[in-house]
Backbone as CSV, one residue per row, in Angstrom:
resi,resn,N_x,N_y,N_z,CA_x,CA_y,CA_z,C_x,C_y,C_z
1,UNK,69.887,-145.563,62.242,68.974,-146.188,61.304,68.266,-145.106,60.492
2,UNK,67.924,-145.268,59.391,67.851,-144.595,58.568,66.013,-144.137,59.033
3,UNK,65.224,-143.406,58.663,63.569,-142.874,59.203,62.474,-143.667,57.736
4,UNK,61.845,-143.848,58.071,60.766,-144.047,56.830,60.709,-145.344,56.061
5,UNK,62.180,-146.415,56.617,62.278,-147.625,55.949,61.666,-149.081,56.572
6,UNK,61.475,-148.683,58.025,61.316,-150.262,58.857,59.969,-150.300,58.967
7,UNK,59.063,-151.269,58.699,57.503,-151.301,59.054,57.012,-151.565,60.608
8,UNK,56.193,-151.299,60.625,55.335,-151.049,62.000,55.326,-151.732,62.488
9,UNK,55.778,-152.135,63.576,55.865,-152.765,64.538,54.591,-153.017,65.565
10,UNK,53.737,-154.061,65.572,52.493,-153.850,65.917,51.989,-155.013,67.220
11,UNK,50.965,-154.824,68.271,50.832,-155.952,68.616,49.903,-156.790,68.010
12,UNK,50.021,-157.896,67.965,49.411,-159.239,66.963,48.905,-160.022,67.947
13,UNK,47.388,-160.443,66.720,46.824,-161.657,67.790,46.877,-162.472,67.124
14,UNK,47.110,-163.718,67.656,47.421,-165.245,66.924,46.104,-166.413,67.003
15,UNK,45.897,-166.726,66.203,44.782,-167.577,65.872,45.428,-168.959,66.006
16,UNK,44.978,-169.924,66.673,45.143,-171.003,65.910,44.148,-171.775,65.207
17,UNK,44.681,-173.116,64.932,43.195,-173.872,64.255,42.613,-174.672,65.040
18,UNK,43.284,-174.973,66.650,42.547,-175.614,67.577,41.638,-174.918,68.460
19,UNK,42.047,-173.246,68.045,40.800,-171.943,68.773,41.787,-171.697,70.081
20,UNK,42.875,-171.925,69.886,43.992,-170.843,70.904,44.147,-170.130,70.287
21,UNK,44.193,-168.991,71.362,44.406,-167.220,70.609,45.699,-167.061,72.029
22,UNK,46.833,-166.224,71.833,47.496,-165.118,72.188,47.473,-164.238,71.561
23,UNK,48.238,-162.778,72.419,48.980,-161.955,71.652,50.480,-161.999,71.524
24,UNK,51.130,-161.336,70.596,52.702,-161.176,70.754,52.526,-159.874,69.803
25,UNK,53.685,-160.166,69.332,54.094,-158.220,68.489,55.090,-158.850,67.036
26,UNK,54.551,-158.422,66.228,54.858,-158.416,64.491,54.530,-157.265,63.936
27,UNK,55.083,-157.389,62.882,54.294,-156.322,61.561,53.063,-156.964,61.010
28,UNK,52.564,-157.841,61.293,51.197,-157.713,60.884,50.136,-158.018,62.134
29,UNK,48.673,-157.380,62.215,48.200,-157.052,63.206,47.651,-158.553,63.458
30,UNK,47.179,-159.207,62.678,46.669,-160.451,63.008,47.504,-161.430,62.300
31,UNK,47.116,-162.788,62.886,47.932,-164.450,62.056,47.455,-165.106,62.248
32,UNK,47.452,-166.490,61.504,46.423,-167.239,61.726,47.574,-168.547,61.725
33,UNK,47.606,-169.630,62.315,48.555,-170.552,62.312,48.025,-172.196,62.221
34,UNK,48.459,-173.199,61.633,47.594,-174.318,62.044,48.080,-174.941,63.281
35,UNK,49.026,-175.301,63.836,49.390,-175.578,65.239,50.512,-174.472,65.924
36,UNK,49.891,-174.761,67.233,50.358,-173.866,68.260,50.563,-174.948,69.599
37,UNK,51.326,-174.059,70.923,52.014,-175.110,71.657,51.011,-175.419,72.407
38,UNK,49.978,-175.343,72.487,48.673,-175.933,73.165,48.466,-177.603,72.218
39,UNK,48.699,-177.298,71.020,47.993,-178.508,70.735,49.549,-179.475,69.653
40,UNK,50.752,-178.558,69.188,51.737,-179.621,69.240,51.898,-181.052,69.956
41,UNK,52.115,-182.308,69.018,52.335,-183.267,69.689,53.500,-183.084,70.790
42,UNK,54.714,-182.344,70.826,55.710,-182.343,71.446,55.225,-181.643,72.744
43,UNK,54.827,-180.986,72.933,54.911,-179.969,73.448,53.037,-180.493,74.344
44,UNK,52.382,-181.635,73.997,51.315,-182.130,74.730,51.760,-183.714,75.365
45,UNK,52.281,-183.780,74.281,52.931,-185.428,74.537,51.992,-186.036,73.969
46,UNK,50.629,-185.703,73.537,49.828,-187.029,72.742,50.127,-186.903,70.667
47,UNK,49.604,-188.193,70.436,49.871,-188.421,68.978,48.905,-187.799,68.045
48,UNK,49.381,-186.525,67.214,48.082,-186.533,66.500,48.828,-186.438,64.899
49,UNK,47.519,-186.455,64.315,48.128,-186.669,62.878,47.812,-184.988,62.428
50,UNK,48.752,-184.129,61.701,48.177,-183.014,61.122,47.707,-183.437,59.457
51,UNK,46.849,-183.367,59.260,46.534,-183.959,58.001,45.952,-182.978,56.977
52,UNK,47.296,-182.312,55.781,46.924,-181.072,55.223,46.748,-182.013,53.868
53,UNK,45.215,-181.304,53.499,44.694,-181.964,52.190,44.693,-182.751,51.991
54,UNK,44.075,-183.716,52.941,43.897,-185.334,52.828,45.356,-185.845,52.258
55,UNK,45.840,-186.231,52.483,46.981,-186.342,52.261,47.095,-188.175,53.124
56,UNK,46.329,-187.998,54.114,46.622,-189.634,54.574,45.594,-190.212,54.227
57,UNK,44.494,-189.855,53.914,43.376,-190.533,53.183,43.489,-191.085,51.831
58,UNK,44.304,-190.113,51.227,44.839,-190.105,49.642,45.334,-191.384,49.632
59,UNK,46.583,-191.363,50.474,47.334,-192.736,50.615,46.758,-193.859,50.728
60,UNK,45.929,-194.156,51.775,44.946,-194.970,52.092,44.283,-195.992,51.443
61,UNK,43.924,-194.858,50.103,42.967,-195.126,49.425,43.476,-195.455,48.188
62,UNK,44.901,-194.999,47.968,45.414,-195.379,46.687,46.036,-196.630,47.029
63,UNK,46.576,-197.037,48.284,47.398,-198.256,48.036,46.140,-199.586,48.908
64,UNK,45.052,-198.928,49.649,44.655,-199.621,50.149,44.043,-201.422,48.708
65,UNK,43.541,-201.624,47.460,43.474,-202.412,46.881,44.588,-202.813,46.564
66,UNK,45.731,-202.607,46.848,47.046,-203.427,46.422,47.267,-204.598,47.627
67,UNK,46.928,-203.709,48.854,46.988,-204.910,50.242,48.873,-205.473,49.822
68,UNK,48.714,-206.921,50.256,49.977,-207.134,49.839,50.206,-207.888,48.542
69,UNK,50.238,-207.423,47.489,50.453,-207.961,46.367,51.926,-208.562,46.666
70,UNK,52.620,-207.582,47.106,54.379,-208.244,46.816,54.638,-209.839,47.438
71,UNK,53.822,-209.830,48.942,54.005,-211.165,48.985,52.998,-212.316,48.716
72,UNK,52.375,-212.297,48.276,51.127,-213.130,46.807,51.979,-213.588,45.823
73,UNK,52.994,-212.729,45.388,53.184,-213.116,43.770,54.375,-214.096,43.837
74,UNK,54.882,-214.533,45.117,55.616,-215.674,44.967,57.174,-215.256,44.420
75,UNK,57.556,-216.301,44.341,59.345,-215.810,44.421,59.781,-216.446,42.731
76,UNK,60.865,-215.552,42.720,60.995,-215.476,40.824,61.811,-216.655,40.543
77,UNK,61.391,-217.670,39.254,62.143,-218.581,38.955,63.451,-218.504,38.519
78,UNK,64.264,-219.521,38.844,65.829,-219.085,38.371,65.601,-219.414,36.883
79,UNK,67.394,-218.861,36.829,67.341,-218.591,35.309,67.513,-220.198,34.516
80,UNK,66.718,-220.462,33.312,66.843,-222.039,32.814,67.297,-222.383,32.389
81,UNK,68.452,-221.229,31.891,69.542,-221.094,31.162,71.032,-221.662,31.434
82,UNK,71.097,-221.098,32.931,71.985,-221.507,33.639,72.262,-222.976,33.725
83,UNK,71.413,-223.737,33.868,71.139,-225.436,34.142,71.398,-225.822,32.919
84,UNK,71.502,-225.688,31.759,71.514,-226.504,30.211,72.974,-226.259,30.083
């Protein structure tokens, strides 16, 4: 291997966003992650929602005044054309 080309190989501490920390080893000294296997649904077995930038609120809130319009508006008349 060639000298002067591969970056540093360092040990790293890992952040998460539920406040689990390890270490492991990267090129960069610290990381910050939003889930880790402490708080993965798979890997806890419970349901959670990761919710980046409101993103399910957004939804919520945009379709929540429609409710069910589709089945309100009733079923489409045939054509009147057809019958004459």
């Amino acid at each position: 291997m060639k000298d002067g080309i591969h970056p540093n190989y360092v040990v790293t501490k890992v952040t998460c966003g539920c406040g689990n920390t390890f270490t492991t080893r990267s090129t960069l000294p610290e990381l910050k992650v939003d889930i880790c296997n402490a708080c993965h649904p798979f890997y806890t077995g419970k349901l959670k929602y990761v919710d980046t930038a409101g993103r399910i609120e957004k939804f919520q809130k945009k379709f929540a005044a429609a409710g069910y319009a589709s089945l309100n508006r009733g079923k489409k008349k045939a054509v009147e054309a057809a019958e004459s």
